[in-house]
C-alpha atoms as an extended CHARMM CRD file, in Angstrom:
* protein
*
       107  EXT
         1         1  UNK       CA            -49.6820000000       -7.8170000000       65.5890000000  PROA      1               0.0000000000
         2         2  UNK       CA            -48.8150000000       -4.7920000000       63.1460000000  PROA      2               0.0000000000
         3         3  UNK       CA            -51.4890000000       -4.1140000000       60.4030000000  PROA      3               0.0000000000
         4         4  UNK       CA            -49.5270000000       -2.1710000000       58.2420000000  PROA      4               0.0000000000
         5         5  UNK       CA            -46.0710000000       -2.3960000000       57.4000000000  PROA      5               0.0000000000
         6         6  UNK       CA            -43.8790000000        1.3810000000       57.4680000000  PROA      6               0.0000000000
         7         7  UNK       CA            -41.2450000000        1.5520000000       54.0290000000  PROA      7               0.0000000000
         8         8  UNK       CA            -39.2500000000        4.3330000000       53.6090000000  PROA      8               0.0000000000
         9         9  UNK       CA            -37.9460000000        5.5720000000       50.4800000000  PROA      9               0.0000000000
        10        10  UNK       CA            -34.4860000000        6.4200000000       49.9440000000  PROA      10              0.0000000000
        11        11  UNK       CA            -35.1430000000       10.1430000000       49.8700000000  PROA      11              0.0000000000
        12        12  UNK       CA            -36.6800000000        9.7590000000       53.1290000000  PROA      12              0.0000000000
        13        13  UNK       CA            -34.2860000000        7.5680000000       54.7860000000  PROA      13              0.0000000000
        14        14  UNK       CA            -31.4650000000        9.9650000000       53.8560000000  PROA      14              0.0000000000
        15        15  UNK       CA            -33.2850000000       13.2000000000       55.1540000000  PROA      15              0.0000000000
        16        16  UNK       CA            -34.1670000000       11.3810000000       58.8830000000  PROA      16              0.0000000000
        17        17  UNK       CA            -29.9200000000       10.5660000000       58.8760000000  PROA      17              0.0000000000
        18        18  UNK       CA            -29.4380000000       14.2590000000       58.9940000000  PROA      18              0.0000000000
        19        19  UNK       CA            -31.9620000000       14.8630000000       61.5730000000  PROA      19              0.0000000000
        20        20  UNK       CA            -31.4110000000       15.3910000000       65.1720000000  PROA      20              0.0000000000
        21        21  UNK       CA            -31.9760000000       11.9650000000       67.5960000000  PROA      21              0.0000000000
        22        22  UNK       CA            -35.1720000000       13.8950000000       69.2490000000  PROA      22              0.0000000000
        23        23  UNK       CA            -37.1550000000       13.6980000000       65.7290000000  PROA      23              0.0000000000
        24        24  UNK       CA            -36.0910000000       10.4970000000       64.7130000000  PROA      24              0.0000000000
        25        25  UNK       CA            -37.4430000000        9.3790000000       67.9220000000  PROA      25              0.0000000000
        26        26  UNK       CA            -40.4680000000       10.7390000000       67.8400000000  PROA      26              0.0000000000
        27        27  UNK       CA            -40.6180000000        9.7210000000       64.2750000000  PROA      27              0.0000000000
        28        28  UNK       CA            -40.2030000000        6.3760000000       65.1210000000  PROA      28              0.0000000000
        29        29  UNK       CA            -42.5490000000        6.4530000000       67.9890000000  PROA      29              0.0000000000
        30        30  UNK       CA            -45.2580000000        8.0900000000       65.2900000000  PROA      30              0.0000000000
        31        31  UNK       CA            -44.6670000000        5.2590000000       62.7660000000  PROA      31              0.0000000000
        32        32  UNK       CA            -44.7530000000        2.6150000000       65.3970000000  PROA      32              0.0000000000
        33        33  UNK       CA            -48.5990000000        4.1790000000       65.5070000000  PROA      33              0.0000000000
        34        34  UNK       CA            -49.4590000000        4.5110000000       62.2190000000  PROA      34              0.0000000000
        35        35  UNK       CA            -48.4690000000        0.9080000000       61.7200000000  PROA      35              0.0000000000
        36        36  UNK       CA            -50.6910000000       -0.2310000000       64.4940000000  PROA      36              0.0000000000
        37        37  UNK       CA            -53.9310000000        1.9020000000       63.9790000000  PROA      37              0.0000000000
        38        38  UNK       CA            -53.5660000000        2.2150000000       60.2800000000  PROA      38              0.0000000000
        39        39  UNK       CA            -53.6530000000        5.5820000000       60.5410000000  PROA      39              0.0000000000
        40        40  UNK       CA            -52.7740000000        9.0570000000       62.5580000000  PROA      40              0.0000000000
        41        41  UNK       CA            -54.7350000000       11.4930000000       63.9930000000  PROA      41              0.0000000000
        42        42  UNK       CA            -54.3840000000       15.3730000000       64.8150000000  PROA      42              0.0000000000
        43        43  UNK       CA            -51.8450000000       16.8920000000       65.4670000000  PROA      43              0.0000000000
        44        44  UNK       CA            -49.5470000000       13.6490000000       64.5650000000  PROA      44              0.0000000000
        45        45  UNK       CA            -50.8060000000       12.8150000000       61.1630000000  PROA      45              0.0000000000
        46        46  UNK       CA            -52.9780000000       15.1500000000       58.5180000000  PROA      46              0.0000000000
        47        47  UNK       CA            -54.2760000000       14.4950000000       54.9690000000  PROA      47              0.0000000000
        48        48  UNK       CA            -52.8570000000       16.8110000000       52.2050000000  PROA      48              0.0000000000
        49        49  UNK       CA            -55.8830000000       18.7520000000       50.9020000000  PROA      49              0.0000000000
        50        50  UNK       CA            -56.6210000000       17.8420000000       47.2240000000  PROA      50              0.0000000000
        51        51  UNK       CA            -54.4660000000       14.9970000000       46.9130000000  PROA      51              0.0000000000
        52        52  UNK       CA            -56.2960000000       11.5500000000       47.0500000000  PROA      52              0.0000000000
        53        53  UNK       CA            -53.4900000000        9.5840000000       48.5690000000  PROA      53              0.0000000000
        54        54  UNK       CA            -50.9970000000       12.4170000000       50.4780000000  PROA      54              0.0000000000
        55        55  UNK       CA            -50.8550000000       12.2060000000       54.1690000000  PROA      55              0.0000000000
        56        56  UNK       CA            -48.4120000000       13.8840000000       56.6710000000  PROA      56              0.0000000000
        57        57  UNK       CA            -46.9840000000       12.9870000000       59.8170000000  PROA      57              0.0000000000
        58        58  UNK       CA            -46.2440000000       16.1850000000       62.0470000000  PROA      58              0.0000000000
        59        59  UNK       CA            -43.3520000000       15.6750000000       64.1870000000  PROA      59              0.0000000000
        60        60  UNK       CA            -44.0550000000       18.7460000000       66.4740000000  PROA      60              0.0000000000
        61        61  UNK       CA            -41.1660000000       18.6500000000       69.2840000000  PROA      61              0.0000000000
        62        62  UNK       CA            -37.9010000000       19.9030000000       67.9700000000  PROA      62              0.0000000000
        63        63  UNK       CA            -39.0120000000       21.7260000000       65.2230000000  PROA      63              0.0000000000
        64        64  UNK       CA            -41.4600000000       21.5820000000       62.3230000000  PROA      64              0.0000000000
        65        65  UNK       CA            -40.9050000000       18.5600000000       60.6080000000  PROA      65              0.0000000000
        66        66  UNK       CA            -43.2190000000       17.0740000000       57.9720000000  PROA      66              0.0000000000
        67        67  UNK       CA            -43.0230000000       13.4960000000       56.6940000000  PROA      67              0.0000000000
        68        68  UNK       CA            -44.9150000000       12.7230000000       53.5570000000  PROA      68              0.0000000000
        69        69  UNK       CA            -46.5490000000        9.0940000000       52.9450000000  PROA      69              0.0000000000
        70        70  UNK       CA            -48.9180000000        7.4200000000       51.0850000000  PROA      70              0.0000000000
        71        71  UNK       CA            -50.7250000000        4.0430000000       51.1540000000  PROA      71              0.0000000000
        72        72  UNK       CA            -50.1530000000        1.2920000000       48.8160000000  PROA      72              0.0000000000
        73        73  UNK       CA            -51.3430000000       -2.4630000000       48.1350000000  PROA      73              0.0000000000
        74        74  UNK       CA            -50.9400000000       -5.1980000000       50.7220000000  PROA      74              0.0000000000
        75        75  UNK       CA            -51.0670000000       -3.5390000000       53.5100000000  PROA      75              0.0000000000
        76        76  UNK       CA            -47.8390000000       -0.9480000000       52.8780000000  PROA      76              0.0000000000
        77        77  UNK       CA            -47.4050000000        2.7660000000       53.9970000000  PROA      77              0.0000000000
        78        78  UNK       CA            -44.6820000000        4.3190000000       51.9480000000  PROA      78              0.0000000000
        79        79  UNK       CA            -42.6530000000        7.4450000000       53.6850000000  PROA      79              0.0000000000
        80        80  UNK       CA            -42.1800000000        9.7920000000       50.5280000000  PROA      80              0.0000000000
        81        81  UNK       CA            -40.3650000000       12.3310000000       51.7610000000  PROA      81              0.0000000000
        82        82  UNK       CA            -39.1790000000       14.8440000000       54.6780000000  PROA      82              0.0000000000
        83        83  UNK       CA            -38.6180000000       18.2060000000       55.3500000000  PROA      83              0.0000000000
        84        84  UNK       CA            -38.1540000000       21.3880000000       58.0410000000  PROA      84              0.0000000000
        85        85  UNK       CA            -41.3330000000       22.9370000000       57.5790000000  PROA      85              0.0000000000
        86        86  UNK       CA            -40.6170000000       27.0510000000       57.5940000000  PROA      86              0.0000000000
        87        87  UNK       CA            -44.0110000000       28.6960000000       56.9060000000  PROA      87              0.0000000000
        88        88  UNK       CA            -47.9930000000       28.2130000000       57.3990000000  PROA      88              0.0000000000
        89        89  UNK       CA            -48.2080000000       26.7850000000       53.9280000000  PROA      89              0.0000000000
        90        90  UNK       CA            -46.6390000000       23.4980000000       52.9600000000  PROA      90              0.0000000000
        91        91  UNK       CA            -44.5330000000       24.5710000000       50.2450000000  PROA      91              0.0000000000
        92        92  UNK       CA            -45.5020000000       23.2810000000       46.8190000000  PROA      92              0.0000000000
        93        93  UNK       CA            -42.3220000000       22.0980000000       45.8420000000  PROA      93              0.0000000000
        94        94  UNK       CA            -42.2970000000       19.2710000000       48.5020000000  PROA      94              0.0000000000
        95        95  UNK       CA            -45.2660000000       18.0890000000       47.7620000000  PROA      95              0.0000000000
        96        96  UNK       CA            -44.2550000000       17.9330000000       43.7270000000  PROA      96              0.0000000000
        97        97  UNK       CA            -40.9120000000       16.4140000000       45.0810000000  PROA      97              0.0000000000
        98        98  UNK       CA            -43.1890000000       13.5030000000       47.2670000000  PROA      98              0.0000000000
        99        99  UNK       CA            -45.3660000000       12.9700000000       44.3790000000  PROA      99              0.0000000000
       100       100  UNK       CA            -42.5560000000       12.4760000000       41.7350000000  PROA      100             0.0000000000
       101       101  UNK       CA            -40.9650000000        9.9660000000       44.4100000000  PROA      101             0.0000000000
       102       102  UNK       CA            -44.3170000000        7.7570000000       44.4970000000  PROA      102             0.0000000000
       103       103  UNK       CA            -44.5670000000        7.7680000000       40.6580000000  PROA      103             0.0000000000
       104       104  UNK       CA            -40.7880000000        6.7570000000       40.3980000000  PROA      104             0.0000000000
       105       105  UNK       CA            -41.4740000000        3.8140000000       43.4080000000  PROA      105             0.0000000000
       106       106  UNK       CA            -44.8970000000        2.4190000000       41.5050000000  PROA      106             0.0000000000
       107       107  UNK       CA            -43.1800000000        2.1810000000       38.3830000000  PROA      107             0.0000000000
């Protein structure tokens, strides 16, 4: 039985239709996971440093690609946001982009 339950935003949802069928598999694989355990480990999952409630899962065949998600009440992990990850650094403006898409979905 699942203890978490995996919702994905509409931003997110329309990011993993333009995605190739090897990251959308592993995604789902990942999520499968994360609804399971509750949570992900490294390298599949990582918390974004100095943000209370900003976690990452790292799809790491195919490419770089970084989904952002978040927890909320009753048991519900949100996926944010995706993107192709292009540098060391995760790039500011995706993480202002997930954040404004969690204050939009809690309001």
């Amino acid at each position: 039985m699942k203890k978490k339950e995996f919702l994905a935003t509409e931003a997110l949802e329309n990011f993993l239709c333009g995605q190739p069928e090897e990251i959308t598999g592993q995604f789902a694989l990942l999520v499968d996971k994360l609804e399971n355990n509750g949570f992900l480990v490294p390298p599949y999952g990582k918390k974004i440093v100095g943000y209370e409630n900003l976690f990452e899962i790292r799809i790491l065949s195919g490419g770089s690609v970084r989904v952002f998600y978040c927890y909320q009440q009753d048991d519900i992990i949100l996926g944010v946001s995706g993107f192709i990850k292009k540098s060391q650094k995760t790039p500011a403006q995706e993480i202002k982009k997930a954040l404004r898409i969690i204050r939009q979905w809690e309001a």
